[in-house]
C-alpha positions as CSV (number, residue, x, y, z in Angstrom):
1,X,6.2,30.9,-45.6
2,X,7.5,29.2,-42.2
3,X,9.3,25.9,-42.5
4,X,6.6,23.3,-41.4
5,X,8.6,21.0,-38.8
6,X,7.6,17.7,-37.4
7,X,6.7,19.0,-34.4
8,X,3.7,21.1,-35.6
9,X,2.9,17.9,-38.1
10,X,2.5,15.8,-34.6
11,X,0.9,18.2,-32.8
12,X,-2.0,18.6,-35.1
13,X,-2.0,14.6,-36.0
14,X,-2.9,14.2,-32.4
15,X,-5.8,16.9,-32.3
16,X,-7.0,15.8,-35.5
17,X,-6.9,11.8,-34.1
18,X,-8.2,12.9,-30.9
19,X,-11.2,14.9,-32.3
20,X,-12.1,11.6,-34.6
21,X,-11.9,9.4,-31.5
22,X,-8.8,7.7,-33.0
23,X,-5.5,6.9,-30.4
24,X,-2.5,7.4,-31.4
25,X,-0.7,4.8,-29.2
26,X,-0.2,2.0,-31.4
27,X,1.4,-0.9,-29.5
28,X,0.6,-2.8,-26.1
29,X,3.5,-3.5,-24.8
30,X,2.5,-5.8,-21.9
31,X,0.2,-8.2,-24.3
32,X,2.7,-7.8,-27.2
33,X,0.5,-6.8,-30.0
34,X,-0.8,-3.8,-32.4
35,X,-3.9,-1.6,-30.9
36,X,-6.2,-2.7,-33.7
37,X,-7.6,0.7,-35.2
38,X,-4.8,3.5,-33.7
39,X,-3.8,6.0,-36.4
40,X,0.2,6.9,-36.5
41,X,2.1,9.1,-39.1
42,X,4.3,7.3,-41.8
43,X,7.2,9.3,-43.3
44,X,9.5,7.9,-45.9
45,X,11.2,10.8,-47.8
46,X,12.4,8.6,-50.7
47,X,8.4,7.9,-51.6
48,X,7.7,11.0,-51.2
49,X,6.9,11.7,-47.5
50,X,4.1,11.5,-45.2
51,X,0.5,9.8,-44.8
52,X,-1.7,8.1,-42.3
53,X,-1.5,5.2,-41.4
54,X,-4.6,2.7,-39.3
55,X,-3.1,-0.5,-37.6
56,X,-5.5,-3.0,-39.3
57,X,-4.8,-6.4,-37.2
58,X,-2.8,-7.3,-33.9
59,X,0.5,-7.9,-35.6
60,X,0.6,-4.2,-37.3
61,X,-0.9,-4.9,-40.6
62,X,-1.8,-1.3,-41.7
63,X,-4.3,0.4,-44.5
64,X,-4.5,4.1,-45.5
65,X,-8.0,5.6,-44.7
66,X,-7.3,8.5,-46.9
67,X,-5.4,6.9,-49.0
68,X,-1.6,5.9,-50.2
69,X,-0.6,9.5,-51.4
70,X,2.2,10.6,-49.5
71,X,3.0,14.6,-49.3
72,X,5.4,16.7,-48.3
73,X,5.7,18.6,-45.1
74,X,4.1,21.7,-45.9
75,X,1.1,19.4,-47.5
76,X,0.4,16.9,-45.1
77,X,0.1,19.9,-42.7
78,X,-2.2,21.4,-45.4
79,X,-3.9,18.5,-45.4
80,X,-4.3,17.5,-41.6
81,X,-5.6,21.5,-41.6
82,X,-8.4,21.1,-43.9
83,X,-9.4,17.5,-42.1
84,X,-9.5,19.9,-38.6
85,X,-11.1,23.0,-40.2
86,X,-14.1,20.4,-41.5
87,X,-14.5,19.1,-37.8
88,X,-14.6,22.5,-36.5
89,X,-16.9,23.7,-39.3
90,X,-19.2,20.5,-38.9
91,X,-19.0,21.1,-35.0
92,X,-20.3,24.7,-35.6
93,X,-23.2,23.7,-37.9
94,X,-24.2,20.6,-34.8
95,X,-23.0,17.8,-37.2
96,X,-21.0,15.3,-35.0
């Protein structure tokens, strides 16, 4: 088994975000506040790695849509797989 590296975590966070409508940029610089409803990856090793995170309100509140579980590399990659392989199965059978 490869080593999964963050690089292939982001790049399939941003498909997966993009295919669910979700951006990924979370903060306006020019008005100063959170982008209410943006999705962005959380990693903190000592809790036990990685989850999603939604910006919930303009001054970065967050919540967990699937969630607070956090996973390791391998299974957050895992993870974001099976959340693409259901779009593009539900895409296949015209659910959308």
């Amino acid at each position: 088994m490869e080593r999964t590296t963050k690089k292939m975590l982001s790049n399939l966070f941003e498909i997966v975000a993009k295919e669910l409508g979700k951006s990924t940029i979370t903060y306006d610089n020019d008005k100063k506040v959170a982008i209410v409803g943006t999705w962005r990856i959380d990693n903190v090793p000592v809790y036990g790695g990685y989850t999603i995170e939604e910006i919930a309100n303009e001054r970065g509140a967050i919540h967990h849509p699937f969630g607070m579980r956090r996973m390791k590399p391998s299974q957050f990659y895992d993870f974001l797989h099976s959340i693409w392989d259901g779009i593009l199965n539900g895409s296949i059978q015209g659910v959308k």
